[in-house]
MARRO-532941 format. One record per atom (N, C-alpha, C): residue number from 0; chain; atom name; x, y, z. Coordinates in steps of 0.05 Angstrom, whole numbers, plus 32768, in hexadecimal, padded with zeros to 4 digits. Layout:
! residues N
<r i="NUM" ch="A" at="CA" u="X" v="Y" w="Z"/>
...
***
This chain:
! residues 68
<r i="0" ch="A" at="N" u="79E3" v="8419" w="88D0"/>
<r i="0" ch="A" at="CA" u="79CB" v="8428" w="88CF"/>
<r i="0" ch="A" at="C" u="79BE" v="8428" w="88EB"/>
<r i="1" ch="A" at="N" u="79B1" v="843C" w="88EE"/>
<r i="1" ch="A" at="CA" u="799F" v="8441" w="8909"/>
<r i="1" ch="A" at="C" u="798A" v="842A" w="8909"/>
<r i="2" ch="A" at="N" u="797F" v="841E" w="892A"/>
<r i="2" ch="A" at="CA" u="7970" v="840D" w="8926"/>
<r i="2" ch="A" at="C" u="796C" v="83FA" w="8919"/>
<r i="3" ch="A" at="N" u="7985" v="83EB" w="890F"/>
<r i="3" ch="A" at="CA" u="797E" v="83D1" w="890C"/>
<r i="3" ch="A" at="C" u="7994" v="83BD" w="8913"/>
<r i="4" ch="A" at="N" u="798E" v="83AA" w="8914"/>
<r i="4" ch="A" at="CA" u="799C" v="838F" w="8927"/>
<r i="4" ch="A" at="C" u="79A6" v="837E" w="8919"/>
<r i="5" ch="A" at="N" u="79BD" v="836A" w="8924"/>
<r i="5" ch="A" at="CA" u="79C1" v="8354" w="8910"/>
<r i="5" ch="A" at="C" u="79AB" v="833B" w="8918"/>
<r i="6" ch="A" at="N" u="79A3" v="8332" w="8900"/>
<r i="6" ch="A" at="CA" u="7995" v="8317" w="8913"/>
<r i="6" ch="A" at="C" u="79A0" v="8301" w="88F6"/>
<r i="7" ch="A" at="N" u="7991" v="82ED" w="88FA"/>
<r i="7" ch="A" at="CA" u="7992" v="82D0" w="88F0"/>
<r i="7" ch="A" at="C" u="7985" v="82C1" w="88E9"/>
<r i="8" ch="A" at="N" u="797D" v="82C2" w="88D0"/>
<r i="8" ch="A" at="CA" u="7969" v="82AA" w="88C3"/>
<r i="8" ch="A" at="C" u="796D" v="8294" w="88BF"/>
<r i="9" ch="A" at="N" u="795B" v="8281" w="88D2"/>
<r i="9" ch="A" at="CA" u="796B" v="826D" w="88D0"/>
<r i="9" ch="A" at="C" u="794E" v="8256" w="88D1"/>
<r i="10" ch="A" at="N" u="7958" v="8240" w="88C2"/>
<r i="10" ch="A" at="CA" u="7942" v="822E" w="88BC"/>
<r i="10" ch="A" at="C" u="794A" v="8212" w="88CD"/>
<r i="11" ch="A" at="N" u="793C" v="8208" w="88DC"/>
<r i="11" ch="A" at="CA" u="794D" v="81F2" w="88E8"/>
<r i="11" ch="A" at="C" u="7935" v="81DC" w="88F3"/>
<r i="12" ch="A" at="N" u="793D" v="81C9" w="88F4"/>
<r i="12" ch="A" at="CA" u="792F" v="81A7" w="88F9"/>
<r i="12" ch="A" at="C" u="7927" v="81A5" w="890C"/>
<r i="13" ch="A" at="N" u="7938" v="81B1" w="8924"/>
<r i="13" ch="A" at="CA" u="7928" v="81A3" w="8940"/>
<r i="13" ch="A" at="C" u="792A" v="81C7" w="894E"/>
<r i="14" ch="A" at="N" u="7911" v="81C3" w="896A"/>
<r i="14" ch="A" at="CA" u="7910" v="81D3" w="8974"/>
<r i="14" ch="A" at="C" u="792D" v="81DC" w="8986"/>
<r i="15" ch="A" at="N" u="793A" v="81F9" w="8982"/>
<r i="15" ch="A" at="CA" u="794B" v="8202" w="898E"/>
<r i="15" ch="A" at="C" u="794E" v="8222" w="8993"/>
<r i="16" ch="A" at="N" u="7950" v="821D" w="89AB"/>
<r i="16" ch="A" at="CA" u="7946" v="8248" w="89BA"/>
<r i="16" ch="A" at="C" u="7956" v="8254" w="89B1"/>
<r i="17" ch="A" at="N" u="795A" v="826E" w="89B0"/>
<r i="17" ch="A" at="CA" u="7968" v="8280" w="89A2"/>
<r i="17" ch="A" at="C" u="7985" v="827E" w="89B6"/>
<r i="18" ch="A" at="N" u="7983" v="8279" w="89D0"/>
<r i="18" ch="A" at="CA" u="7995" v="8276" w="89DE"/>
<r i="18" ch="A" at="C" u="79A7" v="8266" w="89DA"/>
<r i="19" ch="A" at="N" u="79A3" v="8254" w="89CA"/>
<r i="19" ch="A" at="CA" u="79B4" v="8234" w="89C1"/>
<r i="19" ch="A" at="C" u="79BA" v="8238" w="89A8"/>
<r i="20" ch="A" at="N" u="79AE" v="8248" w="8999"/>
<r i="20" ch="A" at="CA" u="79B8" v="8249" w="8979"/>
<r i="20" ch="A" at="C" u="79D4" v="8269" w="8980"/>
<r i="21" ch="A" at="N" u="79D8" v="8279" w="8994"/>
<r i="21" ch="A" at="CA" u="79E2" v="8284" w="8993"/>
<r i="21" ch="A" at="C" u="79FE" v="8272" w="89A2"/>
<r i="22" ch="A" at="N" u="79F9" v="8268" w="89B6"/>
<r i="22" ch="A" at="CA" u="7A0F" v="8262" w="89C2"/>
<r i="22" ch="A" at="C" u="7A21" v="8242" w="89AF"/>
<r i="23" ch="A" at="N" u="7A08" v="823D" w="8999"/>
<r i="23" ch="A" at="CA" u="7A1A" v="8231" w="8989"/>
<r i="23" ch="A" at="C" u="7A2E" v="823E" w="896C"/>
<r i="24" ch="A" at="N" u="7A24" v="8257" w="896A"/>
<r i="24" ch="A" at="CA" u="7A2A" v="8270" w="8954"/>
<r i="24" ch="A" at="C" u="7A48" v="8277" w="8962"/>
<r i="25" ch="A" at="N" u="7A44" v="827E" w="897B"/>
<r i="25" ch="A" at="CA" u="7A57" v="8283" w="8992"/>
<r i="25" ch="A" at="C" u="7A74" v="8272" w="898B"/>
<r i="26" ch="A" at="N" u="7A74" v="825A" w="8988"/>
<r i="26" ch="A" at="CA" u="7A94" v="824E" w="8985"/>
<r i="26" ch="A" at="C" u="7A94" v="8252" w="8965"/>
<r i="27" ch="A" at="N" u="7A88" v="825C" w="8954"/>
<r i="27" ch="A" at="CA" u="7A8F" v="8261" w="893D"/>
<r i="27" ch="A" at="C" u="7A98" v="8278" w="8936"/>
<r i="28" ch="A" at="N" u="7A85" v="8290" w="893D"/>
<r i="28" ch="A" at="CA" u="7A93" v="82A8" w="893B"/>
<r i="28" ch="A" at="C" u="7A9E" v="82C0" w="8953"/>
<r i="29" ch="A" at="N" u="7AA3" v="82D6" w="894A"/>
<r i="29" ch="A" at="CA" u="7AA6" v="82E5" w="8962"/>
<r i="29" ch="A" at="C" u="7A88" v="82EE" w="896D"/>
<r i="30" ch="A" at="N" u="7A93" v="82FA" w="898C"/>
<r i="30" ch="A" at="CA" u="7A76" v="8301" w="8994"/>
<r i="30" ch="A" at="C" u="7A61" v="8319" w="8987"/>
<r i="31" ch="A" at="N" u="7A77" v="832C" w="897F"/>
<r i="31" ch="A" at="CA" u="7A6E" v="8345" w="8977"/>
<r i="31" ch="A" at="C" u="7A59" v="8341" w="895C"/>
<r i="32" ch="A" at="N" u="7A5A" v="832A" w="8958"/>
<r i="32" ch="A" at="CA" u="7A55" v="8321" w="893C"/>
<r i="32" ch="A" at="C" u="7A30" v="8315" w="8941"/>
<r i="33" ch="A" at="N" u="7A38" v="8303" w="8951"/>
<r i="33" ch="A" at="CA" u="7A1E" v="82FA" w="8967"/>
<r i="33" ch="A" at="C" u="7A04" v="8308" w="8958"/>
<r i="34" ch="A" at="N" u="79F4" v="82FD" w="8953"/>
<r i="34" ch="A" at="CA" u="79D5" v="8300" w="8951"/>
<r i="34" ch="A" at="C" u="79C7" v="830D" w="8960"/>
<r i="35" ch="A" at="N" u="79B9" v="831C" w="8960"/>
<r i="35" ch="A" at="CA" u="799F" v="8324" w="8975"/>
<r i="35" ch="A" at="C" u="7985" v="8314" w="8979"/>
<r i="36" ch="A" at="N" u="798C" v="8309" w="8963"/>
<r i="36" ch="A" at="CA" u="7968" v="82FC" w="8960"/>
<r i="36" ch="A" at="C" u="7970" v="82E8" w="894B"/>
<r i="37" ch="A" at="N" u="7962" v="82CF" w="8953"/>
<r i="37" ch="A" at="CA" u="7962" v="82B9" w="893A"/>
<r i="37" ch="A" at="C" u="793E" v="82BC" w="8930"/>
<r i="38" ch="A" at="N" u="7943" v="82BF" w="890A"/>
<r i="38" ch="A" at="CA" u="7926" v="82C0" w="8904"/>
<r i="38" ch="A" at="C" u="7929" v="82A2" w="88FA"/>
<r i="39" ch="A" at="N" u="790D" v="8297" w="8903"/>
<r i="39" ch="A" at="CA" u="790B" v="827D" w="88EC"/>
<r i="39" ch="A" at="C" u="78FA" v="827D" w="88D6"/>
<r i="40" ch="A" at="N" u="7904" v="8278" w="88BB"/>
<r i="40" ch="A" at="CA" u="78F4" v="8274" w="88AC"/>
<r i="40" ch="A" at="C" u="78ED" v="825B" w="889D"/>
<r i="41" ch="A" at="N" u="78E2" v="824D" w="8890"/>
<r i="41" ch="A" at="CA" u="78DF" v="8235" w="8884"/>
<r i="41" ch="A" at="C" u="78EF" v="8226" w="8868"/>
<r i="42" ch="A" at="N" u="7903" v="8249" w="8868"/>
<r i="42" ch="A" at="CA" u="7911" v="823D" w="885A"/>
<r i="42" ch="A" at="C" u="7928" v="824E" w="8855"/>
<r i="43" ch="A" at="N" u="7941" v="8250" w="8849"/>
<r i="43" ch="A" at="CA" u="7951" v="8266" w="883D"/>
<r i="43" ch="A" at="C" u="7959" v="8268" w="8821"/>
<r i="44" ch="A" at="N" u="7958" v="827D" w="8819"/>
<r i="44" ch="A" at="CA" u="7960" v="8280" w="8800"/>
<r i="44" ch="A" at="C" u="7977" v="8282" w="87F7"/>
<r i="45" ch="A" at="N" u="7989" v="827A" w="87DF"/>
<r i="45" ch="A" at="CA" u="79A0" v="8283" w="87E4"/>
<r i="45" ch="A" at="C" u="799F" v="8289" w="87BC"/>
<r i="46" ch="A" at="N" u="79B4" v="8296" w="87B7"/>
<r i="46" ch="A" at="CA" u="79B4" v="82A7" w="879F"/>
<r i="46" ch="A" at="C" u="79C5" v="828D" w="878B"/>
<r i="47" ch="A" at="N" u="79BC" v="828D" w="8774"/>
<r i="47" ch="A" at="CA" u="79C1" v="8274" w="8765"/>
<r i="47" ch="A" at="C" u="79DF" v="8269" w="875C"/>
<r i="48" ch="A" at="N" u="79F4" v="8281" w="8766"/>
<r i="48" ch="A" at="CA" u="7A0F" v="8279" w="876F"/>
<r i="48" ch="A" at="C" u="7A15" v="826E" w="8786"/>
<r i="49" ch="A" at="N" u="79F5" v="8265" w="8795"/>
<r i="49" ch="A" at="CA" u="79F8" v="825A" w="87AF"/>
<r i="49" ch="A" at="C" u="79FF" v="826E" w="87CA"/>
<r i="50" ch="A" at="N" u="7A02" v="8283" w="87CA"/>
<r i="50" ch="A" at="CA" u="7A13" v="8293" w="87DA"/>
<r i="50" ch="A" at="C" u="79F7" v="82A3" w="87E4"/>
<r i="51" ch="A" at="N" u="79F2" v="82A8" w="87FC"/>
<r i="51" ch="A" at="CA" u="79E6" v="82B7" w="8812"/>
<r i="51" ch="A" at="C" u="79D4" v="82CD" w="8802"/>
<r i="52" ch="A" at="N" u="79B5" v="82C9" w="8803"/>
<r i="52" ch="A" at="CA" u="79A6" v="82E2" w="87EF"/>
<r i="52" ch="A" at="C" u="79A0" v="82EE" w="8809"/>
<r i="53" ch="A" at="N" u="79B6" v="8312" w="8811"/>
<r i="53" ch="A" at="CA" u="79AE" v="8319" w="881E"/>
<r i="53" ch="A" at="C" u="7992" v="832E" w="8825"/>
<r i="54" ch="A" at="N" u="798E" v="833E" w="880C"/>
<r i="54" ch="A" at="CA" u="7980" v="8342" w="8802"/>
<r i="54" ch="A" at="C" u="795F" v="8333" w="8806"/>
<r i="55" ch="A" at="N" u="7958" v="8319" w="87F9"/>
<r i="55" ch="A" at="CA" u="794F" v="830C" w="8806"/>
<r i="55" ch="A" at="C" u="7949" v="8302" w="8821"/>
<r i="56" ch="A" at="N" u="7957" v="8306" w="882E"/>
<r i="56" ch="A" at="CA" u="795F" v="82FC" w="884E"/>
<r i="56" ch="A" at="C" u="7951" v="8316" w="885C"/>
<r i="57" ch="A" at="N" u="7960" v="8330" w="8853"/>
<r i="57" ch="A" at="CA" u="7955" v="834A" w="885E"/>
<r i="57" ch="A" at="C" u="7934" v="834B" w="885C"/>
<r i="58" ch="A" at="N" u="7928" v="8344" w="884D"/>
<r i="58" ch="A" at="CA" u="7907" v="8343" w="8847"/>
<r i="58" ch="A" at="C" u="7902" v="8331" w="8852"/>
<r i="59" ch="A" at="N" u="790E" v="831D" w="8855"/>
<r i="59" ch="A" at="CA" u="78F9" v="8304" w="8861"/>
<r i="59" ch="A" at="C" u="78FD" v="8309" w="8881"/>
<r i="60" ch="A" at="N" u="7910" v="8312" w="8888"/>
<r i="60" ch="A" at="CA" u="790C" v="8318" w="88A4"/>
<r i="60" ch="A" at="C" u="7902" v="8330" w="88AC"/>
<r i="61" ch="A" at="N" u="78F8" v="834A" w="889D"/>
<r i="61" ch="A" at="CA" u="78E6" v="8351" w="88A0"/>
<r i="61" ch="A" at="C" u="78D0" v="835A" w="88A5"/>
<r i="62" ch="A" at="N" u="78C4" v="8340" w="8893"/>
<r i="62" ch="A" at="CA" u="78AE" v="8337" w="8888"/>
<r i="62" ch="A" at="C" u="78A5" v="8327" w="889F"/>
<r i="63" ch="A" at="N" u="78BA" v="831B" w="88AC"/>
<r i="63" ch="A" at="CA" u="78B3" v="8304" w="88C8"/>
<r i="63" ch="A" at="C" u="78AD" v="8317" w="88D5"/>
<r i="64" ch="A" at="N" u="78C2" v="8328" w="88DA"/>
<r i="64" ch="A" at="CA" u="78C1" v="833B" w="88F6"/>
<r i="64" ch="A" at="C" u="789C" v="8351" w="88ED"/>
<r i="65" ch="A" at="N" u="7893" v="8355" w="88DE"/>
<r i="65" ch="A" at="CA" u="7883" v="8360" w="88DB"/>
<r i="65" ch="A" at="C" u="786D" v="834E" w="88DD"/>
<r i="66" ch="A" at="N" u="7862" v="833B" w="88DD"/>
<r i="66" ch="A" at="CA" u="7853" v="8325" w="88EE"/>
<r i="66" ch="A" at="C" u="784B" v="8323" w="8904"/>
<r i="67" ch="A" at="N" u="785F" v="8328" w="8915"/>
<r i="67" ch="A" at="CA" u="785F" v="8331" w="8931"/>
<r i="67" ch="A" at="C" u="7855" v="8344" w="8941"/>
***
């Protein structure tokens, strides 16, 4: 779709720049794949077979990005 990006919700413990959460994403996947933006939120949801609520994910980031 036009205008929109991959990014990354991501909830995490200690402070880390988007520059470090990418270049650790980096030996995991390919680059093309790579994030634009890490959102943080306080938490993630995941769908009660445990598996990725993307759905969920799509609104809460957002919902962040509209904050801004």
């Amino acid at each position: 779709m036009v205008g929109e990006e991959v990014v990354a919700p991501v909830r995490l413990n200690a402070d880390t720049d988007d520059e470090q959460l990418r270049t650790g994403v980096a030996t995991r996947i390919a680059r093309y794949k790579l994030p634009e933006a890490f959102v943080r939120l306080p938490r993630i949801r995941r769908s009660p077979a445990g598996k990725a609520d993307y759905a969920w994910a799509r609104s809460a980031v957002a919902a962040e990005e509209g904050k801004k």
